[in-house]
Structure formats: C-alpha cells, structure tokens
N, CA, C and O atoms as a MOPAC input file, in Angstrom:
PM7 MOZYME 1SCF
protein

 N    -23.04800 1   -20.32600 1    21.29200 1
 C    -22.35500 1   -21.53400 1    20.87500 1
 C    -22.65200 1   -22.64400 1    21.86400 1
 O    -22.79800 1   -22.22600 1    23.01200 1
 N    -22.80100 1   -24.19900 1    21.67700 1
 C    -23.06900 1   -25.03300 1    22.33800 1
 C    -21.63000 1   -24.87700 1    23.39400 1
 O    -20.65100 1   -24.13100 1    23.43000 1
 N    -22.13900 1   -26.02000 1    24.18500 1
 C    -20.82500 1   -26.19900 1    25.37600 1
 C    -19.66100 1   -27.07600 1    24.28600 1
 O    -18.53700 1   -26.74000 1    24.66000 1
 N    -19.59100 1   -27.72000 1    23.50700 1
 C    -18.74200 1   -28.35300 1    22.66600 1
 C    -17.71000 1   -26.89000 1    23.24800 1
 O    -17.91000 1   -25.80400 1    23.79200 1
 N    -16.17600 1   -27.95000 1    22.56000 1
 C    -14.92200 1   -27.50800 1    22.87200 1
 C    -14.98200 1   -26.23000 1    21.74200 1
 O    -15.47800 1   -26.21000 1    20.61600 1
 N    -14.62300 1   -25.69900 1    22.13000 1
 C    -14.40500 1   -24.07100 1    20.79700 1
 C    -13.47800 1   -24.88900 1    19.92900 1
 O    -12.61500 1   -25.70500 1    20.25200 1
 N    -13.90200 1   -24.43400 1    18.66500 1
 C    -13.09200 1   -24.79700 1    17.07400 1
 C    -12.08100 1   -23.22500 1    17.50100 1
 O    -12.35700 1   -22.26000 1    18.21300 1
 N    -10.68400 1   -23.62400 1    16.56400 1
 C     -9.64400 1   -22.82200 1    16.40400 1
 C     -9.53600 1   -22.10100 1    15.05100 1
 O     -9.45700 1   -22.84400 1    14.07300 1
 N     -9.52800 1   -21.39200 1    14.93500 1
 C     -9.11600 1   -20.75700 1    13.54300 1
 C     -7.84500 1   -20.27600 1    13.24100 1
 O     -7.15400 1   -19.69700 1    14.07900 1
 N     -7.56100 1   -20.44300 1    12.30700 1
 C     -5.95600 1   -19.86900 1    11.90900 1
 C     -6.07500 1   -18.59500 1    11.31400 1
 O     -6.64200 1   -19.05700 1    10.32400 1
 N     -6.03400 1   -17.56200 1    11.10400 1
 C     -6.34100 1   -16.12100 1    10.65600 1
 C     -4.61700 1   -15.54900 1     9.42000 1
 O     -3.77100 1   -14.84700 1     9.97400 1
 N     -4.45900 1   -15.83500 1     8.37500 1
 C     -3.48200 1   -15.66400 1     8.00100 1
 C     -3.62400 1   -14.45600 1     6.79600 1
 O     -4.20700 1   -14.70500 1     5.74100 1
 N     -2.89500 1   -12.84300 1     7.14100 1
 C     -3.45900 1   -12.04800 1     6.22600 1
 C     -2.65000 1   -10.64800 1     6.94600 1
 O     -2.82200 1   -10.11100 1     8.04100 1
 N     -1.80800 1   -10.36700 1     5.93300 1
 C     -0.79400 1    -9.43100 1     5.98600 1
 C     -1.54900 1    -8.18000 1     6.64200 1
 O     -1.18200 1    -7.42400 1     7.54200 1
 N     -2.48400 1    -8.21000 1     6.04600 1
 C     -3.57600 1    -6.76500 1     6.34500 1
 C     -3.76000 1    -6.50900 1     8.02200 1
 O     -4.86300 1    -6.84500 1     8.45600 1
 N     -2.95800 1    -6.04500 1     8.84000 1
 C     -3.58800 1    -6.00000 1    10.23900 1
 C     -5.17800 1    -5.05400 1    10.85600 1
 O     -5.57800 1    -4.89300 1    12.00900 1
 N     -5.69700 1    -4.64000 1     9.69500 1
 C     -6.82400 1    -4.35400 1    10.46700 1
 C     -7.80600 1    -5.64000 1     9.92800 1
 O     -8.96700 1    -5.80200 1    10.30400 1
 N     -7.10300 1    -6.49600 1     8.98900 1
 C     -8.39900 1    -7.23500 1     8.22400 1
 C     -8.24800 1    -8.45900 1     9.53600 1
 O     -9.19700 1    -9.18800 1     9.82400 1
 N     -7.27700 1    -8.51100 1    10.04900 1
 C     -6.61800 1    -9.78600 1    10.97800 1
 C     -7.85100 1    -9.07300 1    12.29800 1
 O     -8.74800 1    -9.76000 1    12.78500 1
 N     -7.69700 1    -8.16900 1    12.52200 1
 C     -8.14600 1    -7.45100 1    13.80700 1
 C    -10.00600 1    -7.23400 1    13.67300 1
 O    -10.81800 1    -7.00400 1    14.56900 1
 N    -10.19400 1    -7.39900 1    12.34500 1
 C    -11.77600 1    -7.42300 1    12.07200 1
 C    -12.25300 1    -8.82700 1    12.40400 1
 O    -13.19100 1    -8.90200 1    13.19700 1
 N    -11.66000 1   -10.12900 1    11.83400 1
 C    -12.15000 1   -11.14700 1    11.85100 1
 C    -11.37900 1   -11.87800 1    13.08400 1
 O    -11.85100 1   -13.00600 1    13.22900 1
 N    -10.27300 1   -11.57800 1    14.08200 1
 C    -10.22000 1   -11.65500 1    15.40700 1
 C    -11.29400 1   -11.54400 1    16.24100 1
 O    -11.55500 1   -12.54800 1    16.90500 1
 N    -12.20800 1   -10.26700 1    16.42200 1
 C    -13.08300 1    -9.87000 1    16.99000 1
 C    -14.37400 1   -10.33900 1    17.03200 1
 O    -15.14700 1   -10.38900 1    17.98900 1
 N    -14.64900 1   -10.96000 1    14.93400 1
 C    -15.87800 1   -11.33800 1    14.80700 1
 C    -15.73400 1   -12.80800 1    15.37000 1
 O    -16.45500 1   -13.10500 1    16.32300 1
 N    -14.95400 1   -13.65200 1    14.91400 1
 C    -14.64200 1   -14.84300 1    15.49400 1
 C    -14.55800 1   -15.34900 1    16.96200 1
 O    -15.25700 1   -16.29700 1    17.31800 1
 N    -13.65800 1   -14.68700 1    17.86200 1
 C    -14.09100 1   -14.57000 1    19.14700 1
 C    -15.54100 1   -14.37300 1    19.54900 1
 O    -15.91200 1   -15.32600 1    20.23400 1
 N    -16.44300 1   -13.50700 1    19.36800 1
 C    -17.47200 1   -13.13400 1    19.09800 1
 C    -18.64700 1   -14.31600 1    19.05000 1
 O    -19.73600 1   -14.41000 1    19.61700 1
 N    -17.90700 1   -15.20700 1    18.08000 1
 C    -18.80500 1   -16.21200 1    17.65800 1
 C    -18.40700 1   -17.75000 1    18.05200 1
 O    -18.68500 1   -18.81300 1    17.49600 1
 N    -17.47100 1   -17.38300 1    19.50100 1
 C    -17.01000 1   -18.40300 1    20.20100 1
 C    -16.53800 1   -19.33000 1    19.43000 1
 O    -17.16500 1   -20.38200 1    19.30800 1
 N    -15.30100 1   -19.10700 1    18.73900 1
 C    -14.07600 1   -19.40300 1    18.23800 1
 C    -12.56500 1   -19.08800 1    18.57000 1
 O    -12.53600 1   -17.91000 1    18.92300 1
 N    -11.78000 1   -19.42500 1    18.59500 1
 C    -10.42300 1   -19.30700 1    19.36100 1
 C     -9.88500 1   -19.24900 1    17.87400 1
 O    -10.22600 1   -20.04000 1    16.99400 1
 N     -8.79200 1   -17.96200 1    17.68400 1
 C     -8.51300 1   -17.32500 1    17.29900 1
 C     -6.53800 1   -17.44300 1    17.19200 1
 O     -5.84000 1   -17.00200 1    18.10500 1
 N     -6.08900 1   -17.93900 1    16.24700 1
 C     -4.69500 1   -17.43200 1    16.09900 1
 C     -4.44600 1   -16.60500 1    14.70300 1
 O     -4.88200 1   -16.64100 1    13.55300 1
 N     -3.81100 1   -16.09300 1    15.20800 1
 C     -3.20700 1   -14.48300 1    13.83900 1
 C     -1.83700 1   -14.74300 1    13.56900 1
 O     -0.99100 1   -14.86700 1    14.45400 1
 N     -1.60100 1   -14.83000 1    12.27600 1
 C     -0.10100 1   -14.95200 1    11.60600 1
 C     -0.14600 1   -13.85700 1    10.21000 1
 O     -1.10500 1   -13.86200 1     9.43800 1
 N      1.19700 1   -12.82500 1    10.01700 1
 C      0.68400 1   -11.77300 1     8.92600 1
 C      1.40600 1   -12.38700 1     7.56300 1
 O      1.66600 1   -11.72500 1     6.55800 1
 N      1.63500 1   -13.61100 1     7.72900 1
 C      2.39300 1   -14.63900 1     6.21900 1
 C      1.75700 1   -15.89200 1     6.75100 1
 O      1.12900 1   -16.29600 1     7.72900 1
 N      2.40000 1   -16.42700 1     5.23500 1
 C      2.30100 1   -17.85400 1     4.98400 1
 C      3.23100 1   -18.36200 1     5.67300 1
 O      2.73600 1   -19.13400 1     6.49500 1
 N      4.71900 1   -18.29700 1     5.77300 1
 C      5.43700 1   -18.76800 1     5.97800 1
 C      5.18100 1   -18.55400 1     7.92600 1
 O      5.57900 1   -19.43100 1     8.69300 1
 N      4.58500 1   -17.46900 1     8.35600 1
 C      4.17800 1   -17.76500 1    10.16700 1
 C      2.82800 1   -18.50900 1    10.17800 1
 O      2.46000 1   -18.87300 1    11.29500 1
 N      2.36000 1   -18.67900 1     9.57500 1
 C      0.82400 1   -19.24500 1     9.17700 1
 C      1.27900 1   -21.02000 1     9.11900 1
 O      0.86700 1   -21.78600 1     9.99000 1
 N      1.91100 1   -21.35800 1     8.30500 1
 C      2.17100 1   -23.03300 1     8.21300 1
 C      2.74200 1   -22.99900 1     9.44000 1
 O      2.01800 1   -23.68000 1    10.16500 1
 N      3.95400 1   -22.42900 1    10.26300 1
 C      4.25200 1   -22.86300 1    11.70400 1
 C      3.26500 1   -22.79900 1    12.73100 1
 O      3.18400 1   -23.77900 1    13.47100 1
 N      2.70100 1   -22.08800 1    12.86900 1
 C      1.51000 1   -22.17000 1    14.02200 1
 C      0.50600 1   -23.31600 1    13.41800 1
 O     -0.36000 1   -23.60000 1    14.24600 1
 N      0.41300 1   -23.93200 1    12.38900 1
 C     -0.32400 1   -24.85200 1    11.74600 1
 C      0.30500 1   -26.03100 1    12.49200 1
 O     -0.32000 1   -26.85100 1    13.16500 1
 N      1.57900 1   -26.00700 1    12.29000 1
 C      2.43300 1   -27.11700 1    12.28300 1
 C      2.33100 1   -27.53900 1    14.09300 1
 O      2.07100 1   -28.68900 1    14.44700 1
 N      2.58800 1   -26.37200 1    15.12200 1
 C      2.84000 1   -26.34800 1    16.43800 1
 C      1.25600 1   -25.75900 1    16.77100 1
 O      1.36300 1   -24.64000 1    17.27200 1
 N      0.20700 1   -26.07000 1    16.67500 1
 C     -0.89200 1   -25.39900 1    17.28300 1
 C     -2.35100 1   -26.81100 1    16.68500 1
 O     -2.47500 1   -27.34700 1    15.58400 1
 N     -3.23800 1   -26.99400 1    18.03100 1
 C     -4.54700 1   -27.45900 1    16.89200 1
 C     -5.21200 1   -26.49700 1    16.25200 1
 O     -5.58400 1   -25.44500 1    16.77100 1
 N     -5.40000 1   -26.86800 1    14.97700 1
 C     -6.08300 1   -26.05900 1    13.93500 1
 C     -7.48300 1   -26.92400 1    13.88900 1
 O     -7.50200 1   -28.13400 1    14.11400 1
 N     -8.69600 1   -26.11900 1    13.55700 1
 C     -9.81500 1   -26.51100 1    12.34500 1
 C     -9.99600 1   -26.05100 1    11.71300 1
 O    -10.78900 1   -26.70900 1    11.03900 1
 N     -9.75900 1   -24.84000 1    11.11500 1
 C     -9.75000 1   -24.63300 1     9.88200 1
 C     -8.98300 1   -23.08000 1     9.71700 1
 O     -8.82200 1   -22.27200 1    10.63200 1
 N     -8.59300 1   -22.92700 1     8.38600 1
 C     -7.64300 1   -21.90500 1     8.36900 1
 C     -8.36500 1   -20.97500 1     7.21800 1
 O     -8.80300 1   -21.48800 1     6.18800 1
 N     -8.44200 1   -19.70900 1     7.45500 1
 C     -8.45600 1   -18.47400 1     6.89100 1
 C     -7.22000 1   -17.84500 1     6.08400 1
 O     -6.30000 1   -17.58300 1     6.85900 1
 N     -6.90100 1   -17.48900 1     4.58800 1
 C     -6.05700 1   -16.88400 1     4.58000 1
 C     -6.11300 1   -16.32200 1     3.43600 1
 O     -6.93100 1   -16.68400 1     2.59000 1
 N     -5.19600 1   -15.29300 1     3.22600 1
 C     -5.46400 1   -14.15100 1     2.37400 1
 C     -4.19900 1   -14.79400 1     0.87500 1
 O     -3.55700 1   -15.84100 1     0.96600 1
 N     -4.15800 1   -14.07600 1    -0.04400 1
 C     -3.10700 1   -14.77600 1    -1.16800 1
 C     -1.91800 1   -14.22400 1    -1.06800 1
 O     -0.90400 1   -14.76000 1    -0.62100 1
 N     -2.08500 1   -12.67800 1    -1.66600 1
 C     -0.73500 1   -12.14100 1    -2.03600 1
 C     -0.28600 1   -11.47700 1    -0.73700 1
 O     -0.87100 1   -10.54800 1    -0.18000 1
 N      0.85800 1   -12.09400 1    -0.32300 1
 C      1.47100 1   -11.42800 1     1.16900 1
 C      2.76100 1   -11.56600 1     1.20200 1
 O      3.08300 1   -12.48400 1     0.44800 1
 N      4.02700 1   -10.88900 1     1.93400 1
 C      4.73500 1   -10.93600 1     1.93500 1
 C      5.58800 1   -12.80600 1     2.07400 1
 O      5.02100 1   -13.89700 1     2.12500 1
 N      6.81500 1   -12.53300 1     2.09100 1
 C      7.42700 1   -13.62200 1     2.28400 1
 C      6.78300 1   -15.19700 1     1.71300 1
 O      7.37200 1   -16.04700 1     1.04500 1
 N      5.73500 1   -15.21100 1     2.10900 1
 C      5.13300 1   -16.74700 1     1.79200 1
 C      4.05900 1   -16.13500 1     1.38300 1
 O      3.64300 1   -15.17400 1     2.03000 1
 N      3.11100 1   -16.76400 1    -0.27400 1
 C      1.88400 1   -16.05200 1    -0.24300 1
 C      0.89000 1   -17.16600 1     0.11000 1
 O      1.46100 1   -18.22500 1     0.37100 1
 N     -0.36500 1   -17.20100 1     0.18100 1
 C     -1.03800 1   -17.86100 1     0.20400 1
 C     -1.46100 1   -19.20500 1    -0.55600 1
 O     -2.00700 1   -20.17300 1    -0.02800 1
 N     -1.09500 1   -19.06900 1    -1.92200 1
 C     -1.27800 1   -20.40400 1    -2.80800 1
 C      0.10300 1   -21.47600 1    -2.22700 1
 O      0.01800 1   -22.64200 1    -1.84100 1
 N      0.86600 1   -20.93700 1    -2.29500 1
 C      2.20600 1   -22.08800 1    -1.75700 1
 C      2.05500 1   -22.40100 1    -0.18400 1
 O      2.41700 1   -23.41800 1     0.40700 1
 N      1.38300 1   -21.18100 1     0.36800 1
 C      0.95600 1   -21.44500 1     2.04400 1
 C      0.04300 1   -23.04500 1     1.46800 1
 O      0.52200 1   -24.16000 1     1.67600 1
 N     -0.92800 1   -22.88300 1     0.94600 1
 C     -2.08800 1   -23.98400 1     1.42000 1
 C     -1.38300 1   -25.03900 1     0.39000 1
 O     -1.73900 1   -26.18400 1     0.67000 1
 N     -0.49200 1   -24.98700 1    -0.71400 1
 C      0.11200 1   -26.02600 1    -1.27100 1
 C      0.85300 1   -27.21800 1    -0.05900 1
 O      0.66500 1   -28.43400 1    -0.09200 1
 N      1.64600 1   -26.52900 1     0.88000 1
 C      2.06200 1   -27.24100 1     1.95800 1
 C      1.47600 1   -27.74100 1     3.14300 1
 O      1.86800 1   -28.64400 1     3.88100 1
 N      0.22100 1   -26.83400 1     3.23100 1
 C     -0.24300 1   -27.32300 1     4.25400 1
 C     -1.03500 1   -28.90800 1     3.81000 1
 O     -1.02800 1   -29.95400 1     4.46000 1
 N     -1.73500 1   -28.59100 1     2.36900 1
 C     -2.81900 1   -29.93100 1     2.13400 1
 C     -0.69400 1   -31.16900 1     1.77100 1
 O     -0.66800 1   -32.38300 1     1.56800 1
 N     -0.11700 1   -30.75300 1     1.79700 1
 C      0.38000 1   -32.18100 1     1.71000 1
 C      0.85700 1   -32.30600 1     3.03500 1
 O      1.88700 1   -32.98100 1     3.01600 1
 N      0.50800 1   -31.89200 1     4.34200 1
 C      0.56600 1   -32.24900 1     5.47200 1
 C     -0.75600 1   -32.57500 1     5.95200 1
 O     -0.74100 1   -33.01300 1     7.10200 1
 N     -2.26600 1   -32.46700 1     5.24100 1
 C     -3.45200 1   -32.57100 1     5.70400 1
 C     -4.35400 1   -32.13200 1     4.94100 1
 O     -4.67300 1   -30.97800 1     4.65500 1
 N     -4.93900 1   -33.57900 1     4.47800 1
 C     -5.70000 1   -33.31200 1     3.07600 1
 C     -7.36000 1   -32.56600 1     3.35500 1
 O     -8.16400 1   -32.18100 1     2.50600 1
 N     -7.48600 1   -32.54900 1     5.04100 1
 C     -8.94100 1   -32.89600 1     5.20100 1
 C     -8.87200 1   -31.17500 1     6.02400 1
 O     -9.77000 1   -30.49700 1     5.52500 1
 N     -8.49700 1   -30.79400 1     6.52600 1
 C     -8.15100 1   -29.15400 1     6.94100 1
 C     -8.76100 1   -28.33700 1     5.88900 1
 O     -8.31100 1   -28.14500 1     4.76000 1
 N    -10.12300 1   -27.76300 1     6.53500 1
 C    -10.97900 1   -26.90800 1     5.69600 1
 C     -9.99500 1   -25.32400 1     5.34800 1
 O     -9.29000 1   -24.69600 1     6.13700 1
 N    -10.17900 1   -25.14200 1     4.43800 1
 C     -9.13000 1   -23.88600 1     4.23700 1
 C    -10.45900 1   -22.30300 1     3.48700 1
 O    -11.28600 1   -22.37700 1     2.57800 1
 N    -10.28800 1   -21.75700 1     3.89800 1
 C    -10.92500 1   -20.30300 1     2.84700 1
 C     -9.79100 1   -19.50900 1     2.55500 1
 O     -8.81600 1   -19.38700 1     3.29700 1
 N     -9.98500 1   -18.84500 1     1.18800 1
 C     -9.04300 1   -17.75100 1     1.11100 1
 C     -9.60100 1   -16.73600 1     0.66200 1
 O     -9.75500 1   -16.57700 1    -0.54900 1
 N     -9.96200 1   -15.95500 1     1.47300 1
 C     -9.77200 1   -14.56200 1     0.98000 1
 C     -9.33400 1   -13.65000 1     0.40000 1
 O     -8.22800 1   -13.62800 1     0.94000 1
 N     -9.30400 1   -12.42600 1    -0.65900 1
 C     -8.53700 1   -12.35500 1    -1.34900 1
 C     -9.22100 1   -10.95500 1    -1.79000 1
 O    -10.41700 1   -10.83500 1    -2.05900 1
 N     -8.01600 1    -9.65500 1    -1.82600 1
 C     -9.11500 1    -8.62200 1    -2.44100 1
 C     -8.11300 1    -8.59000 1    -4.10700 1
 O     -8.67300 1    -7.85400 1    -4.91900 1
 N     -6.99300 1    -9.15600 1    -4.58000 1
 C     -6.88700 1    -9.49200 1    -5.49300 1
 C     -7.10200 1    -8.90200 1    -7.22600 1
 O     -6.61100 1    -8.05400 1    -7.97100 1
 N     -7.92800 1    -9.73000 1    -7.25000 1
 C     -9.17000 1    -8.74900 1    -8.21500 1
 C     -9.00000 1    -7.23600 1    -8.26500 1
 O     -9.01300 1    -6.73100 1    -9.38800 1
 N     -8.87100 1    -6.57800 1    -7.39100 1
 C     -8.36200 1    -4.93000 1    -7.11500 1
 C     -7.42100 1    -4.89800 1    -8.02200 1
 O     -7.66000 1    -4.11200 1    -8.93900 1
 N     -6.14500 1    -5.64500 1    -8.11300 1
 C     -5.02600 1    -4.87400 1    -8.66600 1
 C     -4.50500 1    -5.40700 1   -10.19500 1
 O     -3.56100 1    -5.02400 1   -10.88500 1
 N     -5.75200 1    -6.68300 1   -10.47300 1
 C     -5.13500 1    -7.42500 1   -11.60600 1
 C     -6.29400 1    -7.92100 1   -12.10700 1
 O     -7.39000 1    -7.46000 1   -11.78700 1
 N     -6.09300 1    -9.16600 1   -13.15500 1
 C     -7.04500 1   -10.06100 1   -13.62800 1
 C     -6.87600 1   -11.44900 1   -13.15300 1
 O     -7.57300 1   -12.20200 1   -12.47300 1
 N     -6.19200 1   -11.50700 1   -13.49700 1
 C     -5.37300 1   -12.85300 1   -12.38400 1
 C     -6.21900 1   -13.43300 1   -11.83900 1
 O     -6.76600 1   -12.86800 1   -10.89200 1
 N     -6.51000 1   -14.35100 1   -12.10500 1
 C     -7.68800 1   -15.11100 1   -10.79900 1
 C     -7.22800 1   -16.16300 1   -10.06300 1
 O     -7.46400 1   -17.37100 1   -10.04400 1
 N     -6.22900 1   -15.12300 1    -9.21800 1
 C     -5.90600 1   -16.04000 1    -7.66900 1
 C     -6.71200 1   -16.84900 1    -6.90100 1
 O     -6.31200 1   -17.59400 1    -6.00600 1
 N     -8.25200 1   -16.64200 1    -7.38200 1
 C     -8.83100 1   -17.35600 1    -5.70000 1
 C     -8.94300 1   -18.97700 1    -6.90300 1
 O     -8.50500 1   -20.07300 1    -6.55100 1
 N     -9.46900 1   -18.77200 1    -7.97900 1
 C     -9.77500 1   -20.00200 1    -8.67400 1
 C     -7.83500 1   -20.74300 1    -8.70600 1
 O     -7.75500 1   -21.96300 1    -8.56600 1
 N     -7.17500 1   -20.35100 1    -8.79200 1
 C     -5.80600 1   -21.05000 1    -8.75400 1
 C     -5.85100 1   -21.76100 1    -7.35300 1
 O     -5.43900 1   -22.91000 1    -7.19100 1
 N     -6.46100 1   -20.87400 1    -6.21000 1
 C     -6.07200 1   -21.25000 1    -4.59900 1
 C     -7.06600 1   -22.56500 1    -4.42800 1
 O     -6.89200 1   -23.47600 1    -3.61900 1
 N     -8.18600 1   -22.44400 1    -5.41400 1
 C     -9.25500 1   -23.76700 1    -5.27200 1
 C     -9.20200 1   -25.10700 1    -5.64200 1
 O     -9.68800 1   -26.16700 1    -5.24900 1
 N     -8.00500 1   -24.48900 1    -7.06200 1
 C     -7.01400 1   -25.08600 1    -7.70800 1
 C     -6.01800 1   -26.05900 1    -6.79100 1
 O     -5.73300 1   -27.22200 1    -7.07800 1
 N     -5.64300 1   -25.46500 1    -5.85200 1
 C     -4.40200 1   -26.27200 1    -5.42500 1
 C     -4.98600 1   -26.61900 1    -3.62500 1
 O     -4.31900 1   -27.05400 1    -2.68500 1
 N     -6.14700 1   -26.30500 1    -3.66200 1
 C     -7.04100 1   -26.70200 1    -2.36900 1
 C     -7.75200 1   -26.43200 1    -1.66600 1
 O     -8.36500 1   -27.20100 1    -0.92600 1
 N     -7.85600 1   -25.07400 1    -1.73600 1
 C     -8.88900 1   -23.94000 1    -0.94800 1
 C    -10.25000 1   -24.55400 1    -1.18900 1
 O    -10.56800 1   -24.99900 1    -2.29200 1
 N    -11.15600 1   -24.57000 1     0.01000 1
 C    -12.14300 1   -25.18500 1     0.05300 1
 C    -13.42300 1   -24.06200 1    -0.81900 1
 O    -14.13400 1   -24.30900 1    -1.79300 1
 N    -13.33600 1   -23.16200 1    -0.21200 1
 C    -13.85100 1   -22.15300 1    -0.60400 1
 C    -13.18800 1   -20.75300 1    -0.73600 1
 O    -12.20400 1   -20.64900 1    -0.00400 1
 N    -13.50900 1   -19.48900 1    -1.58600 1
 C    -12.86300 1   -18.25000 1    -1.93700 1
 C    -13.89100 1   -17.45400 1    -1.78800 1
 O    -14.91900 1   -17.65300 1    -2.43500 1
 N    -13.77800 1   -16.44900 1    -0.93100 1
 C    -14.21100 1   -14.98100 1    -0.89300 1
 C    -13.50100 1   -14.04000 1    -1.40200 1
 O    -12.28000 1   -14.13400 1    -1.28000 1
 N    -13.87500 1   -13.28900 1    -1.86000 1
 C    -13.28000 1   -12.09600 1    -2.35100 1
 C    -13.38100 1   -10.75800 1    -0.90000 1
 O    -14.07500 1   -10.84300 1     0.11300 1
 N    -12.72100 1    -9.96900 1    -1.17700 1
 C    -12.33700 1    -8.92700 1    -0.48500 1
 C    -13.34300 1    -7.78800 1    -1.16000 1
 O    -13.65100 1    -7.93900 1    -2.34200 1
 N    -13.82000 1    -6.73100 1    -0.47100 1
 C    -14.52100 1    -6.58000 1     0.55900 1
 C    -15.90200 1    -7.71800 1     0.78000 1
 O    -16.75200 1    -8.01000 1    -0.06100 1
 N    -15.76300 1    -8.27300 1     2.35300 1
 C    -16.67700 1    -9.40200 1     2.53700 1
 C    -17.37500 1    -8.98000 1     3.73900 1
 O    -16.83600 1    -8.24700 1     4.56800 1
 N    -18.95800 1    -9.57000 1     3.89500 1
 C    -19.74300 1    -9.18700 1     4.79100 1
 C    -18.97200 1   -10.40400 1     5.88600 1
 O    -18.01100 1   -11.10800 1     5.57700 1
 N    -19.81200 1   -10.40400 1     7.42300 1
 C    -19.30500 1   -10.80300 1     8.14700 1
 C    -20.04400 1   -11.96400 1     7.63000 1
 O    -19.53000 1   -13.00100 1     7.21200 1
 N    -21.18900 1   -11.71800 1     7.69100 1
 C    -22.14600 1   -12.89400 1     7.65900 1
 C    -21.85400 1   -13.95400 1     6.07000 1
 O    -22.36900 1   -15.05000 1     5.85000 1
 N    -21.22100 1   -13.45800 1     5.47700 1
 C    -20.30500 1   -14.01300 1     4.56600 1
 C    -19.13000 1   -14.89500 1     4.90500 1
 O    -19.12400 1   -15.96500 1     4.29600 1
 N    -18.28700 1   -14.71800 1     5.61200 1
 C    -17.63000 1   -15.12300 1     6.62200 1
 C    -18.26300 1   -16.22500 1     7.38500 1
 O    -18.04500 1   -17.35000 1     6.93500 1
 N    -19.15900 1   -16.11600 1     8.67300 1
 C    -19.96500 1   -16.85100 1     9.35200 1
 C    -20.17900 1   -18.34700 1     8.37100 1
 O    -19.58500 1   -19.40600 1     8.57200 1
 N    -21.19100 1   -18.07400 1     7.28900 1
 C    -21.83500 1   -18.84600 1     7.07900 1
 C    -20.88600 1   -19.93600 1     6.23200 1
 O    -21.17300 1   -21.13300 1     6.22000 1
 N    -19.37400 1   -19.23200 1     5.31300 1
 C    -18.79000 1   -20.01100 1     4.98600 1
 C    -18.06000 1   -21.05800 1     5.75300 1
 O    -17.79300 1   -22.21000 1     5.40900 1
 N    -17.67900 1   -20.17800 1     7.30900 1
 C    -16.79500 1   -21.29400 1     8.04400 1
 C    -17.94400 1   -22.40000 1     8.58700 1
 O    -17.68400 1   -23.42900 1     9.21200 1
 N    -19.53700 1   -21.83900 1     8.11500 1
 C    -20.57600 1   -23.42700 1     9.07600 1
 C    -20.49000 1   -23.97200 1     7.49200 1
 O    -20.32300 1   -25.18000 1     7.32000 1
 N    -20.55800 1   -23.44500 1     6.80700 1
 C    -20.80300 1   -24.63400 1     5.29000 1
 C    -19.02300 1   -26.04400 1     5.68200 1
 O    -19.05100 1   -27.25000 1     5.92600 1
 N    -17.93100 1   -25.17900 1     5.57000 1
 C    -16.97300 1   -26.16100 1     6.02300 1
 C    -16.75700 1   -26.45300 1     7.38500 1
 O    -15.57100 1   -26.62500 1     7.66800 1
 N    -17.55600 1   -26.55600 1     8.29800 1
 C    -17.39100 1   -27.13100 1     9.58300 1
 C    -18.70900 1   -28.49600 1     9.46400 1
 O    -18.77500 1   -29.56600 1    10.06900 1
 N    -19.65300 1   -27.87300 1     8.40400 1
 C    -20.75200 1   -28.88700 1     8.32300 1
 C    -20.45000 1   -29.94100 1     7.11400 1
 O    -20.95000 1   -31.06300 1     7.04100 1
 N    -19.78400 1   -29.52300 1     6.43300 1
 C    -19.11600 1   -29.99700 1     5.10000 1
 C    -18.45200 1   -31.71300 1     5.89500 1
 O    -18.83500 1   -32.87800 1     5.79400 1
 N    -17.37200 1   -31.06600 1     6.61700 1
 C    -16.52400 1   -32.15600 1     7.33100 1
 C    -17.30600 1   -32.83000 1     8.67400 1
 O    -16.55400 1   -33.11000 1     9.60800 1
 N    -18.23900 1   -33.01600 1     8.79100 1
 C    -18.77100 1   -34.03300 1    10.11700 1
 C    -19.76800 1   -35.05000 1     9.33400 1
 O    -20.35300 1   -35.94000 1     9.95200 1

C-alpha cells in the first residue's frame, strides 16, 4: 500500500468467522478495520468513528442491513457501501437488488473470493476520487 493514510472499513455481519475472514484479509491489505455483529452497532461506530467505506451483510439480528444502509445514506449520500449477502441460500427474495435499491453501491453474494472482495472495495474507492 502507498504511504497515504490507511482507508477504514466498517465490517458489519452477524457471522463471526465471516467478520474474522475479512478482518484479516483487510488488515492484510493495509486497511484499518472496525467489526460490528448488527446494524444497529454498525450505524454507531459509523456515527462515532471515520469511515470510508462500509461492508455489510443483510439479514442479522436486531438491525438488518437494508434499514442499516437506509440510515446511514440519509446521514451520507457519498459513503461507498457493499453488501454482502449469502441470502439466496434460504429464499428467493432478492435482498441484495432491494439493498442497491435503497443504496448499496455494489452486492456480492455469499460464498465470495477474496479477490472478489479486493477488487470491489478498489472499483468504489476509485469510483469516488
């Protein structure tokens, strides 16, 4: 990574080994790293932390993900968002097109390569400069 200041990521996703996979890869790829396992701890560390862009999963306890990023874009229209989502597994439902719907920059589905990952957070880090 250049000497530039490390970008922050927000990591929001009930799943603690999925939090603990993309902790590791992210650090990794000289990124600074916060973990929240809801929406509803996910918008506070948003709220009290610098963010560039936020990671987050849909269906999760307490707060899910579509009402997570509903609040966040009316606090910040320009905050690159992905959501992840393994979804699709348990329904038809197409959560990630609703989450794109209400702001998600981009949607991965669940199971995702890293380099899947990688290249989406440079498409929205290159997206916004």
């Amino acid at each position: 990574m250049t000497s530039e200041i490390s970008k922050t990521i927000l990591v929001i996703d009930d799943d603690e080994t999925i939090r603990d996979l993309l902790k590791a890869l992210l650090e990794e790829n000289g990124y600074n790293v916060i973990l929240k396992e809801n929406g509803a701890q996910g918008v506070n560390a948003f709220h009290n932390n610098h963010i560039d862009l936020i990671i987050t999963d849909i269906l999760m306890p307490e707060q899910e993900g579509i009402e997570t990023i509903k609040i966040i874009r009316n606090t910040d229209v320009n905050i690159p968002i992905i959501v992840i989502s393994g979804t699709h597994c348990f329904n038809t439902a197409d959560y990630t097109g609703m989450a794109t719907a209400f702001g998600a920059d981009y949607s991965i589905k669940k199971p995702f390569s890293n380099k899947t990952i990688l290249s989406t957070i440079n498409l929205c880090f290159n997206k916004k400069s």
